[in-house]
C-alpha positions, 0 to 999 in steps of 0.5 A, spaced: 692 827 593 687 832 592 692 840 592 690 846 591 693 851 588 693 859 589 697 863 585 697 871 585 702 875 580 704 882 579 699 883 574 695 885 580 689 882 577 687 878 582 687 870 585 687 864 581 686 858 584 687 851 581 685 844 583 689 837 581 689 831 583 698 829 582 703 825 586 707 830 587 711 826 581 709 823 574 701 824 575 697 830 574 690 832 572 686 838 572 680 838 575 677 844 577 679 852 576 676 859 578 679 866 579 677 872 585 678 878 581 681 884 586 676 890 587 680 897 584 680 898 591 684 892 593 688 893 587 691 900 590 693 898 596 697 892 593 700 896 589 702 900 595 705 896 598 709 894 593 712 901 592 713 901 599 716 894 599 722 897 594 725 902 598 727 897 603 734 894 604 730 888 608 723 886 610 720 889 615 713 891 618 710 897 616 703 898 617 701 898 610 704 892 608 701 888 614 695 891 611 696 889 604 697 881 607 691 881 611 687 883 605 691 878 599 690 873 604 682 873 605 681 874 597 685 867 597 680 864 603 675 866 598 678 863 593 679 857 595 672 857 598 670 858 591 674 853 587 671 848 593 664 850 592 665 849 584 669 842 585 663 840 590 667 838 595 669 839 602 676 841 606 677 834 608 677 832 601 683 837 599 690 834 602 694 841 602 693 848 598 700 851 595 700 857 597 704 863 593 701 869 597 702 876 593 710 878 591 712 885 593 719 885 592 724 880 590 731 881 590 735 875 590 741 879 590 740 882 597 738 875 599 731 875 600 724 875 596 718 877 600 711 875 598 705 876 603 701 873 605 698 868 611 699 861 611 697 859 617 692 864 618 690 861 610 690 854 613 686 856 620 681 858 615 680 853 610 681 847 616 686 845 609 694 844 611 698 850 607 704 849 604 707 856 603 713 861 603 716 857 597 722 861 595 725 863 600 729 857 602 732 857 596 733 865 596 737 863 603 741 858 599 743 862 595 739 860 589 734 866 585 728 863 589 725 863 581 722 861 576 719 855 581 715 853 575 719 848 571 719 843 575 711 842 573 712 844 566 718 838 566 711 834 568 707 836 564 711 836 557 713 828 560 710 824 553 711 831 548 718 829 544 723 835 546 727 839 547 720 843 548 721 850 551 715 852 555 714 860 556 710 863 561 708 871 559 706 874 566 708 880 568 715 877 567 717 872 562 720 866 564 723 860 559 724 852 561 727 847 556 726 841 558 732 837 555 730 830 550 735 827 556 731 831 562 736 837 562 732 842 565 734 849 564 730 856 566 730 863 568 727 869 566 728 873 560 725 880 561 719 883 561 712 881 558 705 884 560 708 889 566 711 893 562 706 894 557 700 894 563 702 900 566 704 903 559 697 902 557 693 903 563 698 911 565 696 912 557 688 910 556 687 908 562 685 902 560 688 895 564 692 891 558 692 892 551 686 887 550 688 882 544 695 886 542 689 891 538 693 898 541 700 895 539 698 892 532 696 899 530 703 902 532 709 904 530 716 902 533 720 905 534 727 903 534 732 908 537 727 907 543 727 899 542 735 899 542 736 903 547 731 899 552 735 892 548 742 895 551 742 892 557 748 888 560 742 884 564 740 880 557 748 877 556 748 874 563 747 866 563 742 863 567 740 862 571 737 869 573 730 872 575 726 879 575 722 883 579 717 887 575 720 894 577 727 891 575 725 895 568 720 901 567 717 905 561 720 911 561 725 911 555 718 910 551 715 917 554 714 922 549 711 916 544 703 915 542 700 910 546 699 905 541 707 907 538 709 905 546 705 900 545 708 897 540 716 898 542 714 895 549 710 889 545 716 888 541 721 889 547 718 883 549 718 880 544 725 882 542 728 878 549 725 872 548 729 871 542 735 873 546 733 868 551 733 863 547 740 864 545 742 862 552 738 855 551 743 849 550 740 847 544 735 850 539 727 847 542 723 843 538 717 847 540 716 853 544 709 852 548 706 859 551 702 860 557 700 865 561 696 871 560 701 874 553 698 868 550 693 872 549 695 877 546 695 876 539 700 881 536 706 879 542 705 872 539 706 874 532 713 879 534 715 873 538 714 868 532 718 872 527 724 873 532 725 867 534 722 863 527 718 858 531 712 858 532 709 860 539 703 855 541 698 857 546 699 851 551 691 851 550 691 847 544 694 842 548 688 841 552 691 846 558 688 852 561 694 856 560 690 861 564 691 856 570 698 853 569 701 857 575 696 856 580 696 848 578 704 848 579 704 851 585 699 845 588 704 840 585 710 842 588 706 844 595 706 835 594 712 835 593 714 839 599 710 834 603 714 828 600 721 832 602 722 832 594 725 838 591 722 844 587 728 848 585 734 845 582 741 847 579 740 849 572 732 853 574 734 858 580 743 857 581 741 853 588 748 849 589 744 842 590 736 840 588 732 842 594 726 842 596 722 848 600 716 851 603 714 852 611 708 846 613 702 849 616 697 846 619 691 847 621 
């Protein structure tokens, strides 16, 4: 069938939304892409709204976050209006719209992850079934509730000769090592681009270090590295997840901004490395999406930790800009088919399972 995809990170920078044509299992094709930028303004509220989700013990009602929901949930409506008017097609043509919402916070250890958003009120609006809130089934049962990613990746390295590793650099990195025999393997590996955003924006004002440029004219310093490094967190085995607050640029005060730069971007770099030590066997390819991609000096640090080379997903002919947004229509099939989204070895459920709450229009 025809599924859309929507997909809004902690970056903040806006909703990506993806269309493919899958079965929910072996088949995948890319057909249609665009993104709807936040305004600064929306951008703050959001912003907000995660400050203030992070000093509850559980989810609750606050007038601000409800207000940051409704707001989220009508840039996805616009999204999706868009991608349809690119993809010249109708609401009926589209069989069901995966729907991420906007992550506030997310704290498996306390039992609950919460991104907001409205999925009915996303359906009512498209006339288009919403598959959405799909975390939370495999937080309640015991699972990380991320990465989610994996099993789309599973689908799209299915011809590559493995193990490949695919790792995604948002605000927070996360790997996935697809076994020659299948295993799949994921988890988070620390921070990538959050870290390196709120440094960038508190210390040019400037949103992100465009190209690596600030970073590749910076010195790290490694006392703060090593600091930053010792952790307890990176020797836990995976499966294991994130939430962007988890680490904060505070060891790095007192740098220049193109010092910080560069320790942050190494600290990124240094992660993946340690992550990789986690995996059962050593890929033969490490693909790499997500926005980091693009930053040029991230990649090179990555390569010379790891000493493979990092290849961006897009010489494989995929949008690595699009590959979140895109496995969020593929398992919203697959949630319709009963199929599972979440496995042992990618989120520690006991079982695969499958997730998501069904809204129909």
């Amino acid at each position: 069938m025809l599924a859309i995809g929507l997909m809004s990170g902690t970056s903040l920078d806006g909703v990506d939304a993806a269309l493919i044509e899958t079965d929910g299992e072996g088949l995948v094709r890319p057909l249609a892409f665009c993104g709807e930028t936040y305004t600064d303004a929306a951008r703050a509220q959001l912003a907000a709204a995660t400050v203030l989700a992070l000093t509850f013990d559980r989810p609750r009602d606050e007038y601000a976050i409800i207000a940051a929901a409704e707001l989220s949930t009508r840039f996805h409506i616009e999204a999706v209006e868009q991608l349809l008017r690119r993809a010249q097609l109708h609401a009926a043509d589209i069989g069901v719209i995966g729907y991420h919402g906007q992550t506030i916070a997310h704290r498996p250890d306390r039992g609950w992850t919460w991104q907001i958003g409205d999925g009915a009120g996303l359906a009512a609006a498209t006339g288009i079934t919403v598959v959405s809130a799909l975390r939370s089934a495999d937080v309640a049962a015991g699972g990380q509730g991320a990465p989610l990613l994996p099993v789309y990746h599973a689908a799209l390295v299915r011809d590559l000769a493995g193990p490949v590793a695919v790792l995604n650099l948002g605000g927070v990195a996360n790997v996935t090592y697809v076994g020659d025999d299948g295993t799949l393997i994921a988890f988070d590996t620390g921070p990538a681009n959050g870290l390196i955003d709120t440094w960038v924006e508190a210390t040019t004002g400037a949103r992100f270090d465009a190209g690596g440029t600030l970073a590749a004219g910076g010195r790290i310093d490694a006392t703060v590295l090593d600091s930053m490094l010792d952790n307890p967190w990176f020797d836990l085995a995976p499966p294991k997840s994130l939430d962007r607050s988890d680490f904060t640029v505070q060891p790095a005060r007192g740098l220049s901004p193109a010092d910080g730069a560069a320790t942050l971007t190494a600290f990124t770099a240094a992660t993946v490395a340690l992550a990789l030590d986690h995996l059962p066997g050593r890929p033969k390819r490490l693909l790499v999406a997500g926005g980091g991609r693009h930053n040029s000096t991230m990649l090179a640090m990555i390569e010379a930790r790891t000493g493979l080379v990092a290849e961006p997903t897009d010489a494989l002919g995929w949008n690595g800009d699009a590959m979140e947004a895109e496995g969020f229509a593929y398992m919203a099939v697959r949630a319709l088919k009963g199929l599972p989204i979440s496995f042992p070895g990618t989120t520690g459920v006991a079982a695969p399972m499958t997730g998501g709450v069904i809204c129909r229009p």
